[in-house]
CHARMM-style PDB file with segment names, atoms N, HN, CA, C and O in Angstrom:
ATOM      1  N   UNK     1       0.843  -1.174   0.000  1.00  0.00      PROA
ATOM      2  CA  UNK     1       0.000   0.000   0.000  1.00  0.00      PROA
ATOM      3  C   UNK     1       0.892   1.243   0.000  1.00  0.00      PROA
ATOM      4  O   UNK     1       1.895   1.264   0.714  1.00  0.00      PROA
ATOM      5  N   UNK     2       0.589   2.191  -0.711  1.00  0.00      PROA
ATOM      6  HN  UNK     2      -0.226   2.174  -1.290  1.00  0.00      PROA
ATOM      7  CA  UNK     2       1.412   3.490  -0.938  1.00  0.00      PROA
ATOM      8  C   UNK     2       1.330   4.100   0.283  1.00  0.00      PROA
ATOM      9  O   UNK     2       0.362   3.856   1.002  1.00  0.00      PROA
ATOM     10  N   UNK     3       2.459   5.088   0.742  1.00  0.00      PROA
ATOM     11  HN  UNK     3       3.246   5.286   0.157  1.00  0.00      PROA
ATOM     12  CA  UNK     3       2.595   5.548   2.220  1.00  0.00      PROA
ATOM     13  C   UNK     3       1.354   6.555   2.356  1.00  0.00      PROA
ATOM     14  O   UNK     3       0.776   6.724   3.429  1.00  0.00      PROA
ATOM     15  N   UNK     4       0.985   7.233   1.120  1.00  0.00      PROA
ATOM     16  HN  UNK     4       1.454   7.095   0.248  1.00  0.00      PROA
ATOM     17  CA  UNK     4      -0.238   8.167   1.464  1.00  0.00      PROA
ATOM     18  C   UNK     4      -1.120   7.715   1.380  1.00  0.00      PROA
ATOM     19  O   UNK     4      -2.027   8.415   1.832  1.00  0.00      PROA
ATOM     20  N   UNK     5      -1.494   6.595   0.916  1.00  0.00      PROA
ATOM     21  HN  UNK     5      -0.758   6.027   0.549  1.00  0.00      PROA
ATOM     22  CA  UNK     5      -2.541   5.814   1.200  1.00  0.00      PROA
ATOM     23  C   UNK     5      -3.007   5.189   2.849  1.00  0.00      PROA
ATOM     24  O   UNK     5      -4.093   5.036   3.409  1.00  0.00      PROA
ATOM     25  N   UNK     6      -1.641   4.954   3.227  1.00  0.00      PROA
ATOM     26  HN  UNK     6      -0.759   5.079   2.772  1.00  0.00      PROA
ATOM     27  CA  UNK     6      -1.556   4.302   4.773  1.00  0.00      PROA
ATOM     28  C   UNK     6      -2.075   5.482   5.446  1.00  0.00      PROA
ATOM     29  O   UNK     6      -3.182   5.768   5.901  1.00  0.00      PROA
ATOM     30  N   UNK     7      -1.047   6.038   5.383  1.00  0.00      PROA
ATOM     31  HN  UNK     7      -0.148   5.806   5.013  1.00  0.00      PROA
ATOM     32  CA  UNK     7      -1.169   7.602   6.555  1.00  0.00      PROA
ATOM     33  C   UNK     7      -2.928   7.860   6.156  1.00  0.00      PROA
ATOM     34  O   UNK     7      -3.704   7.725   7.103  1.00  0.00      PROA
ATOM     35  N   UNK     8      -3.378   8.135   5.113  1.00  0.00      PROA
ATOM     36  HN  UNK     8      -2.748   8.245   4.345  1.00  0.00      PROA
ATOM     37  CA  UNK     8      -4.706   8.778   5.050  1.00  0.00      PROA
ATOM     38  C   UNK     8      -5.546   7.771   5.528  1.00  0.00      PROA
ATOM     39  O   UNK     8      -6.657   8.240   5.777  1.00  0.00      PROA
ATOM     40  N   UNK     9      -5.454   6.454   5.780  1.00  0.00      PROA
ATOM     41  HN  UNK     9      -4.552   6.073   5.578  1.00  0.00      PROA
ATOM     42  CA  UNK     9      -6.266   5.217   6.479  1.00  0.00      PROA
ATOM     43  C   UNK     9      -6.345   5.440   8.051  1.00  0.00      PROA
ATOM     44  O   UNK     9      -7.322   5.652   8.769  1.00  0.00      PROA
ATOM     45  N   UNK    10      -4.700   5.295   8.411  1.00  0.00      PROA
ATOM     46  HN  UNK    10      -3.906   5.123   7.828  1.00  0.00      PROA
ATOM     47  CA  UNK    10      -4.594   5.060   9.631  1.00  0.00      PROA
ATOM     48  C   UNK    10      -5.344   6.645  10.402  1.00  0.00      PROA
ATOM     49  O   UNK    10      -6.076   6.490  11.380  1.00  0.00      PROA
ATOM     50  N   UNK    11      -5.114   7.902   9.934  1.00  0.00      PROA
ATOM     51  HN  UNK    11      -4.520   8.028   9.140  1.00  0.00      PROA
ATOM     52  CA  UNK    11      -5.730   9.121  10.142  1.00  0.00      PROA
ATOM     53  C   UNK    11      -6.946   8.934  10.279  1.00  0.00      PROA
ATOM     54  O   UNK    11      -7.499   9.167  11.354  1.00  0.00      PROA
ATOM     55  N   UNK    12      -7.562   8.501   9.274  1.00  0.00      PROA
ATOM     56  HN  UNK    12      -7.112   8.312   8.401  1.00  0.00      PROA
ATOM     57  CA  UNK    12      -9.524   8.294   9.019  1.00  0.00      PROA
ATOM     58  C   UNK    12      -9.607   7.339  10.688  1.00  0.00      PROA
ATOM     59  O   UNK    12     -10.290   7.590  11.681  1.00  0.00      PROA
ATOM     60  N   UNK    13      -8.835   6.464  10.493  1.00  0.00      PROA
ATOM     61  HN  UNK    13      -8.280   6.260   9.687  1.00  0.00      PROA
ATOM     62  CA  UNK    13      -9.285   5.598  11.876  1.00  0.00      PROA
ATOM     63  C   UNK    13      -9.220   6.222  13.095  1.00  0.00      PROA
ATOM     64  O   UNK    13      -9.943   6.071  14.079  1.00  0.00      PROA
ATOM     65  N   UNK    14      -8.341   6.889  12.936  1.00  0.00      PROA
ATOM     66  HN  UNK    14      -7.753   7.012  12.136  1.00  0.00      PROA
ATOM     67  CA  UNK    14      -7.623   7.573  14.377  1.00  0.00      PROA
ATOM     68  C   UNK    14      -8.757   8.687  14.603  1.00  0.00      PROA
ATOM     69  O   UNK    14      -9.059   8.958  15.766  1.00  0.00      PROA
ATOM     70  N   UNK    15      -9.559   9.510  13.274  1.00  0.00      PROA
ATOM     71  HN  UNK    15      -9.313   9.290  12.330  1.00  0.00      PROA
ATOM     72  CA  UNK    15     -10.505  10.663  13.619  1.00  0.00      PROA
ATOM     73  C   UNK    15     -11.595   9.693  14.552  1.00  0.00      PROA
ATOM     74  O   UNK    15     -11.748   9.888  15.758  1.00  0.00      PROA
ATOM     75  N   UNK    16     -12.346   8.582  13.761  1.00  0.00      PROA
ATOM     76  HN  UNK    16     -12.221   8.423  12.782  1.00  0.00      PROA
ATOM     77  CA  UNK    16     -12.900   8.379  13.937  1.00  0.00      PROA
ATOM     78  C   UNK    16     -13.261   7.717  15.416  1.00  0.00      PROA
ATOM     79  O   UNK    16     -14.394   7.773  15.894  1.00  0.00      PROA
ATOM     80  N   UNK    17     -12.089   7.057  16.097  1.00  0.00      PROA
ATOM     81  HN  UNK    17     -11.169   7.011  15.709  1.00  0.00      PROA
ATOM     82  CA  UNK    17     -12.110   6.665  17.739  1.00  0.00      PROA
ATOM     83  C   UNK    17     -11.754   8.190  18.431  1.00  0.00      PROA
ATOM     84  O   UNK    17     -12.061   8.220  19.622  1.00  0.00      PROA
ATOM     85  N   UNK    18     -11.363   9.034  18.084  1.00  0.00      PROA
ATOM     86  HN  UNK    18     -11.114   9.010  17.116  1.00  0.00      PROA
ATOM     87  CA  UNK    18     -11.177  10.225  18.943  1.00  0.00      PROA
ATOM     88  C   UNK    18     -12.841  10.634  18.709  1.00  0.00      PROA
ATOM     89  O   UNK    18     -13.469  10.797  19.755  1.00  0.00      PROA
ATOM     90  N   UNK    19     -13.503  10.788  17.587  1.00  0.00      PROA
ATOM     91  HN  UNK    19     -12.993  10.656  16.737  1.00  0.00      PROA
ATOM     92  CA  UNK    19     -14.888  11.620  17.865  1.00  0.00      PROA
ATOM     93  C   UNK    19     -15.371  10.347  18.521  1.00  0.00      PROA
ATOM     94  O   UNK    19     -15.961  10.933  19.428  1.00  0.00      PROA
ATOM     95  N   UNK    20     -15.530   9.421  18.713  1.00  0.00      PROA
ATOM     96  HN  UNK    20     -15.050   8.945  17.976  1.00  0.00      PROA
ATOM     97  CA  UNK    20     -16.368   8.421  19.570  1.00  0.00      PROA
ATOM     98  C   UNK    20     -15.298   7.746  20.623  1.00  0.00      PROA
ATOM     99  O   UNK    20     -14.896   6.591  20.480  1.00  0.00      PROA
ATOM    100  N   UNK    21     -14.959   8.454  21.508  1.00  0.00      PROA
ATOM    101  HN  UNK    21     -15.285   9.392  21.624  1.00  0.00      PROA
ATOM    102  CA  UNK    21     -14.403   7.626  22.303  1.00  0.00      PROA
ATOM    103  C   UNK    21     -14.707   5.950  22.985  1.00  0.00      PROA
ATOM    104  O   UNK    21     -14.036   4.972  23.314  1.00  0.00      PROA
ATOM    105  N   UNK    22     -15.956   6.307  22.946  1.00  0.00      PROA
ATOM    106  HN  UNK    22     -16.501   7.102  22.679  1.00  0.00      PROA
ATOM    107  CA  UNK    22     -16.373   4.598  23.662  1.00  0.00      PROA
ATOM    108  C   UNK    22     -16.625   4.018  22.483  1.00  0.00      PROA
ATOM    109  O   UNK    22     -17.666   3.364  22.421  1.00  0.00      PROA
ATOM    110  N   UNK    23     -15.809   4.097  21.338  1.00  0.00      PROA
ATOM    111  HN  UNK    23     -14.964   4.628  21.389  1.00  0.00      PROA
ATOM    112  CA  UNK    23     -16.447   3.236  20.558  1.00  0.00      PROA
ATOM    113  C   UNK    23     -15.265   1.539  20.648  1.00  0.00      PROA
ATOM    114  O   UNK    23     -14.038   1.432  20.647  1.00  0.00      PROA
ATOM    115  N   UNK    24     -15.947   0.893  20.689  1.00  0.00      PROA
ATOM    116  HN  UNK    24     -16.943   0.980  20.690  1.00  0.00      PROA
ATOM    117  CA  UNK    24     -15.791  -0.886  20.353  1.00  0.00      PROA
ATOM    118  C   UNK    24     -15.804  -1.459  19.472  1.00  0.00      PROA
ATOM    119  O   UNK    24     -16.910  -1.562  18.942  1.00  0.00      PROA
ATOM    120  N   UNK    25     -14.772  -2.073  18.883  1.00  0.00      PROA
ATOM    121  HN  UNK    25     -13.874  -1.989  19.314  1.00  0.00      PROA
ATOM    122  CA  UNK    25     -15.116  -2.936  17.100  1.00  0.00      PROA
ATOM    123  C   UNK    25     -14.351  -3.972  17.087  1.00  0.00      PROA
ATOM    124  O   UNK    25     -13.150  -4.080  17.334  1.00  0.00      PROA
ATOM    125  N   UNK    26     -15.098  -4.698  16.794  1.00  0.00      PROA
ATOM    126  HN  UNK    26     -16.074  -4.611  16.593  1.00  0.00      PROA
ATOM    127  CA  UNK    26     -14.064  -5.910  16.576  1.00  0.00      PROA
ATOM    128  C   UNK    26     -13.612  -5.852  15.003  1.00  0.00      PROA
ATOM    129  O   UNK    26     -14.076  -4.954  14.300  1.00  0.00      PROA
ATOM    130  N   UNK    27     -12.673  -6.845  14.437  1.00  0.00      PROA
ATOM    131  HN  UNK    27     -12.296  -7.574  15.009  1.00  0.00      PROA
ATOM    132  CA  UNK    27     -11.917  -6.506  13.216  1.00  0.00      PROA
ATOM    133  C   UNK    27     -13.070  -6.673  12.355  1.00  0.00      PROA
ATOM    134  O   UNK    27     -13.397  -5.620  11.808  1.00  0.00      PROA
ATOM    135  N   UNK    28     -13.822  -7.734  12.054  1.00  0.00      PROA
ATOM    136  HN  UNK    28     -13.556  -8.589  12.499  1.00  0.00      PROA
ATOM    137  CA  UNK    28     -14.850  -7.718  11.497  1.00  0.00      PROA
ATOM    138  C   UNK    28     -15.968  -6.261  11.417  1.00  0.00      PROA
ATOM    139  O   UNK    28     -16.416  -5.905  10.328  1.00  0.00      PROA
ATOM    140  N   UNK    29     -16.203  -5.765  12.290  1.00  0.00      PROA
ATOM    141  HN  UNK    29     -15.838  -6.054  13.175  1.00  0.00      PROA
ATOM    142  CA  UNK    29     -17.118  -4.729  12.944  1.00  0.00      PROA
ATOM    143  C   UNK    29     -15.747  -3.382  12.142  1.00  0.00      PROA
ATOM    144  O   UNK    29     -16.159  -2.466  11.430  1.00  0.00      PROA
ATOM    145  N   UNK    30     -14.543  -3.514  12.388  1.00  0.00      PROA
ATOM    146  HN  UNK    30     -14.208  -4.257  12.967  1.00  0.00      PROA
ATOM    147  CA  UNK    30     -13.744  -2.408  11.707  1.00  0.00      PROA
ATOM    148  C   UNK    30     -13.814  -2.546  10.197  1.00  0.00      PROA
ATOM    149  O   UNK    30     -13.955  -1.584   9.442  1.00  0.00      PROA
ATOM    150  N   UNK    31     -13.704  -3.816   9.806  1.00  0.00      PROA
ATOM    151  HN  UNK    31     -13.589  -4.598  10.419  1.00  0.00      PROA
ATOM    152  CA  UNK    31     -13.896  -3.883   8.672  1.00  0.00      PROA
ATOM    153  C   UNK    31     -14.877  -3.158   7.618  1.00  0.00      PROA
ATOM    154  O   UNK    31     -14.674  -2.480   6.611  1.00  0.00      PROA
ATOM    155  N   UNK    32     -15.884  -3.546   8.209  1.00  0.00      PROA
ATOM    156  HN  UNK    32     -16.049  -4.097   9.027  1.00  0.00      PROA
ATOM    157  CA  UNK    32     -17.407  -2.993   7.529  1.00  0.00      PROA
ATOM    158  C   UNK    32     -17.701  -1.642   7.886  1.00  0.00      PROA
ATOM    159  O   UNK    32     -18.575  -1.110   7.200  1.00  0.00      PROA
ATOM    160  N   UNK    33     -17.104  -0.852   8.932  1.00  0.00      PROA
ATOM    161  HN  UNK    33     -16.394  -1.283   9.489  1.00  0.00      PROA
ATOM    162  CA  UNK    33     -17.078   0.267   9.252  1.00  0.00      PROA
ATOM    163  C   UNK    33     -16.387   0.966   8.204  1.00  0.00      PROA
ATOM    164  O   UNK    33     -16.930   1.404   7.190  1.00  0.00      PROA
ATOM    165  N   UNK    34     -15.156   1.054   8.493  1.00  0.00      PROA
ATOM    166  HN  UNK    34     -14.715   0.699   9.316  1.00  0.00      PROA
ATOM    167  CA  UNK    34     -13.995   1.770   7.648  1.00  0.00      PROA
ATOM    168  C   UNK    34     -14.064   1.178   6.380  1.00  0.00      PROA
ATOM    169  O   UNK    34     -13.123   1.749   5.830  1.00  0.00      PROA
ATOM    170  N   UNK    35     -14.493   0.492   5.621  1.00  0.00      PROA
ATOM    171  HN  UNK    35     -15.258   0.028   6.068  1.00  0.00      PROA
ATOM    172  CA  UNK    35     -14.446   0.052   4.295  1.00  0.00      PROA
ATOM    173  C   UNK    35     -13.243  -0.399   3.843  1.00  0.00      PROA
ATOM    174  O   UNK    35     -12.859   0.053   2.764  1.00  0.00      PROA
ATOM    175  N   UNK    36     -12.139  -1.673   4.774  1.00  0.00      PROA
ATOM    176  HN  UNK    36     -12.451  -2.040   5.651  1.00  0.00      PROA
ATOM    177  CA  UNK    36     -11.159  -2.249   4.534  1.00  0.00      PROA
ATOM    178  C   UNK    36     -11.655  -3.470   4.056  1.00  0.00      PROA
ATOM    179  O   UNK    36     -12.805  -3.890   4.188  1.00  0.00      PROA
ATOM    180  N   UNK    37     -10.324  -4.233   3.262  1.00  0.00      PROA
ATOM    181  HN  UNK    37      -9.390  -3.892   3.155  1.00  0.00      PROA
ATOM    182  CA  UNK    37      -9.975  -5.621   3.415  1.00  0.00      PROA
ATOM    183  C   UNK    37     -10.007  -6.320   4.589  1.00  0.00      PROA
ATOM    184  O   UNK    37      -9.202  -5.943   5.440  1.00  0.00      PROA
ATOM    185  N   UNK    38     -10.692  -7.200   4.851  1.00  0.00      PROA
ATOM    186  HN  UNK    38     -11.346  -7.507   4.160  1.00  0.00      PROA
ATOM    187  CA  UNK    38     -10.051  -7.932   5.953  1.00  0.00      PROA
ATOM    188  C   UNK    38      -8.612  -8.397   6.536  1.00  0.00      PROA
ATOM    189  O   UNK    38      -8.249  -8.176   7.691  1.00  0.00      PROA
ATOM    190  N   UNK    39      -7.940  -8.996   5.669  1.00  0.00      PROA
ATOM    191  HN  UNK    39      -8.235  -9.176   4.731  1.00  0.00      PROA
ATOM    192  CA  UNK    39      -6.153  -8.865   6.286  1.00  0.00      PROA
ATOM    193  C   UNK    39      -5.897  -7.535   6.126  1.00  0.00      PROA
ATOM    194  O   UNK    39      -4.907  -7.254   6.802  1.00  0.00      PROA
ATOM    195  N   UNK    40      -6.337  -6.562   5.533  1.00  0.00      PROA
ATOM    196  HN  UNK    40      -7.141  -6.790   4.984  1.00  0.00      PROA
ATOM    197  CA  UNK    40      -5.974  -4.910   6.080  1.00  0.00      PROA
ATOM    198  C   UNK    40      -6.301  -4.454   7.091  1.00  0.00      PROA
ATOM    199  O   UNK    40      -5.438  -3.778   7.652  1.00  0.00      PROA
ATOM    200  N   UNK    41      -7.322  -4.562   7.617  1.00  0.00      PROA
ATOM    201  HN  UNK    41      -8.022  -5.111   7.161  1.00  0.00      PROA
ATOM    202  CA  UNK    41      -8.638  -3.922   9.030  1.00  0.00      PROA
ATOM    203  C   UNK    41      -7.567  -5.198   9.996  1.00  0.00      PROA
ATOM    204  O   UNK    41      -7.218  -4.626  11.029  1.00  0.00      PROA
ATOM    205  N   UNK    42      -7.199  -6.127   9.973  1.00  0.00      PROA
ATOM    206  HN  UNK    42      -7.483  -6.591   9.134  1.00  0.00      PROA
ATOM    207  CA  UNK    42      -6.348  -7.177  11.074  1.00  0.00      PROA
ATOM    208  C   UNK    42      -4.973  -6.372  11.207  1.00  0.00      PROA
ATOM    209  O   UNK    42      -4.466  -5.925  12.236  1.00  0.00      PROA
ATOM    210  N   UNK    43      -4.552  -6.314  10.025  1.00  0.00      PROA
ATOM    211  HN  UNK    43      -4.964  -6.678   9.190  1.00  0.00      PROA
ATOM    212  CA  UNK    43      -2.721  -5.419  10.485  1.00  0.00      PROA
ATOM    213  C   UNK    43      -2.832  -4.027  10.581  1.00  0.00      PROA
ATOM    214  O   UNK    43      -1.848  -3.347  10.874  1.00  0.00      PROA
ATOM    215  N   UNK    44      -3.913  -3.543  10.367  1.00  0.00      PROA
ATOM    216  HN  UNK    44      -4.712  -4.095  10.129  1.00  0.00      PROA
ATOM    217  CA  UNK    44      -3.838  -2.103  10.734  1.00  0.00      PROA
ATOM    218  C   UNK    44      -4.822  -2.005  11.883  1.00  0.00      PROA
ATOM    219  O   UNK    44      -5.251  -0.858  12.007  1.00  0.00      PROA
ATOM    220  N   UNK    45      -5.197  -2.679  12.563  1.00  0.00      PROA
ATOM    221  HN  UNK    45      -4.848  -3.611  12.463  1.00  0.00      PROA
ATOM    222  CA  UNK    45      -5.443  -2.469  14.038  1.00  0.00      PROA
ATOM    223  C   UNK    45      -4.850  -3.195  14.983  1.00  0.00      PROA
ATOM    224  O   UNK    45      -5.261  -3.188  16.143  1.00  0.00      PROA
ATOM    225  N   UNK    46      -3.637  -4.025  14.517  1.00  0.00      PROA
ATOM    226  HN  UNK    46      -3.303  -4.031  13.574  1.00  0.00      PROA
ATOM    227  CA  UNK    46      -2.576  -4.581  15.390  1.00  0.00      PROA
ATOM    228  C   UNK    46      -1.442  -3.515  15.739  1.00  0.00      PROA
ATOM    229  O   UNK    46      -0.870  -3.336  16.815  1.00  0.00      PROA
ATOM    230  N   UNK    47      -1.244  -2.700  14.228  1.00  0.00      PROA
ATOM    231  HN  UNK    47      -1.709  -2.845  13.354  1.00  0.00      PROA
ATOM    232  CA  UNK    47      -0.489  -1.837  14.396  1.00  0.00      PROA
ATOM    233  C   UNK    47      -0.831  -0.476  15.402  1.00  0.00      PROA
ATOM    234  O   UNK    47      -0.018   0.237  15.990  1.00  0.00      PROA
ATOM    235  N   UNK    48      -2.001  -0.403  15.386  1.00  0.00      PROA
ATOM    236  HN  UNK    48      -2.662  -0.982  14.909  1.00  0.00      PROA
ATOM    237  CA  UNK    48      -2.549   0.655  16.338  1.00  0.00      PROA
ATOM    238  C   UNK    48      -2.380   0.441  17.435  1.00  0.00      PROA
ATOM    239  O   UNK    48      -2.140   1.341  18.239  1.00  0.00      PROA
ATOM    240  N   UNK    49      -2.485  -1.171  17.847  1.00  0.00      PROA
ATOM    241  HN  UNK    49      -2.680  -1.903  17.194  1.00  0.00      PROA
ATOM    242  CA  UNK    49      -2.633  -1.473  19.722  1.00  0.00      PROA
ATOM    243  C   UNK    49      -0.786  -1.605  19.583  1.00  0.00      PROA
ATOM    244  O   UNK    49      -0.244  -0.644  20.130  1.00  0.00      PROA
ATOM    245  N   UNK    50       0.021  -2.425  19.075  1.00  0.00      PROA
ATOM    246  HN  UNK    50      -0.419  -3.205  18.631  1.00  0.00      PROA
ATOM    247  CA  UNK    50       1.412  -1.915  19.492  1.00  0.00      PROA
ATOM    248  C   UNK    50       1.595  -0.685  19.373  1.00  0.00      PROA
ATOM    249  O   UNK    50       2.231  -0.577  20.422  1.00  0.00      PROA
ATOM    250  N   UNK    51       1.576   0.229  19.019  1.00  0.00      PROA
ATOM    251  HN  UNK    51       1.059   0.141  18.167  1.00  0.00      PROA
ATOM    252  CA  UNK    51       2.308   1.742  18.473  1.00  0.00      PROA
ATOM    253  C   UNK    51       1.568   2.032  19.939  1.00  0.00      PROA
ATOM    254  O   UNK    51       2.113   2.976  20.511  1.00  0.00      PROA
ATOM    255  N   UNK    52       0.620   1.535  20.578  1.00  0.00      PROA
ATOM    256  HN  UNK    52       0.178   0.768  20.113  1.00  0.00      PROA
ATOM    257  CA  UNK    52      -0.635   2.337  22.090  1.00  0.00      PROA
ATOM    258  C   UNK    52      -1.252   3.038  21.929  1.00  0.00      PROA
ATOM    259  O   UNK    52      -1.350   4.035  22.643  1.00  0.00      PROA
ATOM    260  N   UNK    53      -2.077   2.750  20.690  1.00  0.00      PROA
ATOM    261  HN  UNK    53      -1.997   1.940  20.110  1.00  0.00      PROA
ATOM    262  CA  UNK    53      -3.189   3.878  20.403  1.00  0.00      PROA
ATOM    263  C   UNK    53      -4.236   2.981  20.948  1.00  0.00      PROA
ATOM    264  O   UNK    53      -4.897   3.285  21.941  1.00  0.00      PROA
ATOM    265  N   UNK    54      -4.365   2.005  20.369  1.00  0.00      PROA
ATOM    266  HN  UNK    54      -3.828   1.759  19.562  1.00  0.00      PROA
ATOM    267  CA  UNK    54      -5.921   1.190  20.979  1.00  0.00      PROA
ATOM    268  C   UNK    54      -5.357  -0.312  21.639  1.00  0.00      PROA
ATOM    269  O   UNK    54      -4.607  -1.085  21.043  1.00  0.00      PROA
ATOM    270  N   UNK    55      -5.981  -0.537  23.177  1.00  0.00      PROA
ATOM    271  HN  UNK    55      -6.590   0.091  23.662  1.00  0.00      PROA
ATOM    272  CA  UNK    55      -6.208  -1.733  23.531  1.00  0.00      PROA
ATOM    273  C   UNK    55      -7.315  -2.958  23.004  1.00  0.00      PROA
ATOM    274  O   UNK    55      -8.280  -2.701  22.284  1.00  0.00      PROA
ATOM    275  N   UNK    56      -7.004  -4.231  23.471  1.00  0.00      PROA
ATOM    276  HN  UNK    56      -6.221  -4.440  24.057  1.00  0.00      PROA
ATOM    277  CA  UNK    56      -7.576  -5.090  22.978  1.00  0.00      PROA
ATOM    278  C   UNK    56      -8.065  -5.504  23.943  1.00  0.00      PROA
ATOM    279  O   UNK    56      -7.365  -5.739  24.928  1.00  0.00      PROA
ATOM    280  N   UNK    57      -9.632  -5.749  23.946  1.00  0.00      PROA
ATOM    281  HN  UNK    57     -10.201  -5.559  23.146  1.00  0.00      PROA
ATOM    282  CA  UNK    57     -10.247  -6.789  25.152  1.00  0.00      PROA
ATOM    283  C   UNK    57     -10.006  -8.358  25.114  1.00  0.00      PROA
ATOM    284  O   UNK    57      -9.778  -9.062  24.131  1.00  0.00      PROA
ATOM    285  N   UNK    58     -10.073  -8.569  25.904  1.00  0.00      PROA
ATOM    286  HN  UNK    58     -10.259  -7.997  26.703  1.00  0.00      PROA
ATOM    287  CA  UNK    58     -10.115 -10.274  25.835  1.00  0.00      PROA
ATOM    288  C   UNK    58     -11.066 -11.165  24.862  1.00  0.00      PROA
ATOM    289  O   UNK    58     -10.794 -12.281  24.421  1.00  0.00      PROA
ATOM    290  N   UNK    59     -12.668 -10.137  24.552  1.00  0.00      PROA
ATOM    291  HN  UNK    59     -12.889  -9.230  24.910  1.00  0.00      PROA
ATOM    292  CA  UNK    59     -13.418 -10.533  23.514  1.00  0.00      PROA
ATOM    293  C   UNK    59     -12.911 -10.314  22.166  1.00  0.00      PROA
ATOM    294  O   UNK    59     -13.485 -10.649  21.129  1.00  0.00      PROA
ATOM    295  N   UNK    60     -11.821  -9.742  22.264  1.00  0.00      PROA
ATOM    296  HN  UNK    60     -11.355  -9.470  23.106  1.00  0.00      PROA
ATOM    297  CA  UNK    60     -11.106  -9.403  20.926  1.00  0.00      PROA
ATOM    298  C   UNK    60     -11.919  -8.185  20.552  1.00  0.00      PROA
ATOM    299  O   UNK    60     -12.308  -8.189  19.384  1.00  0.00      PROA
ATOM    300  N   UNK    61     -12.249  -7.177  21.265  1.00  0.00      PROA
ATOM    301  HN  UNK    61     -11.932  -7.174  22.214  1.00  0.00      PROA
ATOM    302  CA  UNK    61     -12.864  -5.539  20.423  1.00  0.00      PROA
ATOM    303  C   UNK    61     -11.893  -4.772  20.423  1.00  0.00      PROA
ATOM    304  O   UNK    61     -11.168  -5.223  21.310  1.00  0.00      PROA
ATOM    305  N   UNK    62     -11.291  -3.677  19.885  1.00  0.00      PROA
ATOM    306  HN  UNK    62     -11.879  -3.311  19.164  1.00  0.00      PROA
ATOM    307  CA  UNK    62     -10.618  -2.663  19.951  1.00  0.00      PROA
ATOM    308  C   UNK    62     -11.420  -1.262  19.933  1.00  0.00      PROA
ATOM    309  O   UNK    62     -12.356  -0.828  19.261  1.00  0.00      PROA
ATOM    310  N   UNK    63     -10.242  -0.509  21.483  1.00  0.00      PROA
ATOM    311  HN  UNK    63      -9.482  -0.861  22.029  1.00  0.00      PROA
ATOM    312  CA  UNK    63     -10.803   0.423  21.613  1.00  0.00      PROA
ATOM    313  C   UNK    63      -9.824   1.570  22.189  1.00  0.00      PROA
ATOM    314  O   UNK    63      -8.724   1.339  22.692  1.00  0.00      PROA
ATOM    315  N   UNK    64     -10.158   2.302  22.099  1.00  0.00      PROA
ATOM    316  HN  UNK    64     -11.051   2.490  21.691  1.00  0.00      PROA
ATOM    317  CA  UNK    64      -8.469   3.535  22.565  1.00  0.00      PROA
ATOM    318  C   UNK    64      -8.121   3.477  23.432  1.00  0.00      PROA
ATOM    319  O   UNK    64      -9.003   3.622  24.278  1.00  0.00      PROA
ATOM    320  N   UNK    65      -7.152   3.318  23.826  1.00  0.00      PROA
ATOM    321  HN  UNK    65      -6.435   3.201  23.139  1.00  0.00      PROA
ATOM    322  CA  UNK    65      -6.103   3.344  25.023  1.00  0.00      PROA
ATOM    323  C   UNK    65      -6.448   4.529  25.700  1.00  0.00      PROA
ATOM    324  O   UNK    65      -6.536   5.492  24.939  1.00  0.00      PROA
ATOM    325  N   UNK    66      -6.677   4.773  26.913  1.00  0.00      PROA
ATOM    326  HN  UNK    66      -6.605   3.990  27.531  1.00  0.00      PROA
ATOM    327  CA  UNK    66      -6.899   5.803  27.592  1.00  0.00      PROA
ATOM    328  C   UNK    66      -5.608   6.366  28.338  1.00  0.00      PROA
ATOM    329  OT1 UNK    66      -5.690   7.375  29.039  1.00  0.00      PROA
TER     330      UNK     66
END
């Protein structure tokens, strides 16, 4: 994926848990939200919880690190 392509993804995601803080998604649930691939919506919300933008519940949802 081209780097301005990434950056303008990972941004869209990042607006979108800052205007909804309580929001919850699982990868599936990110998927259909954000309008990814599935192995895209999986490594780009792995990359979010290492880098410590979003934690992972044990049900597997992601949600922002507080």
């Amino acid at each position: 994926m081209p780097d301005a392509l990434w950056n303008a993804t990972i941004t869209r995601v990042r607006g979108e848990f800052e205007e909804m803080p309580c929001l919850r998604v699982t990868c599936d649930q990110a998927r259909v939200l954000f309008g990814l691939p599935a192995q895209f919506a999986e490594w780009m919300l792995g990359c979010l919880e290492r880098d410590g933008y979003l934690d992972r519940t044990p049900k597997g949802e992601y949600l922002r690190r507080r």
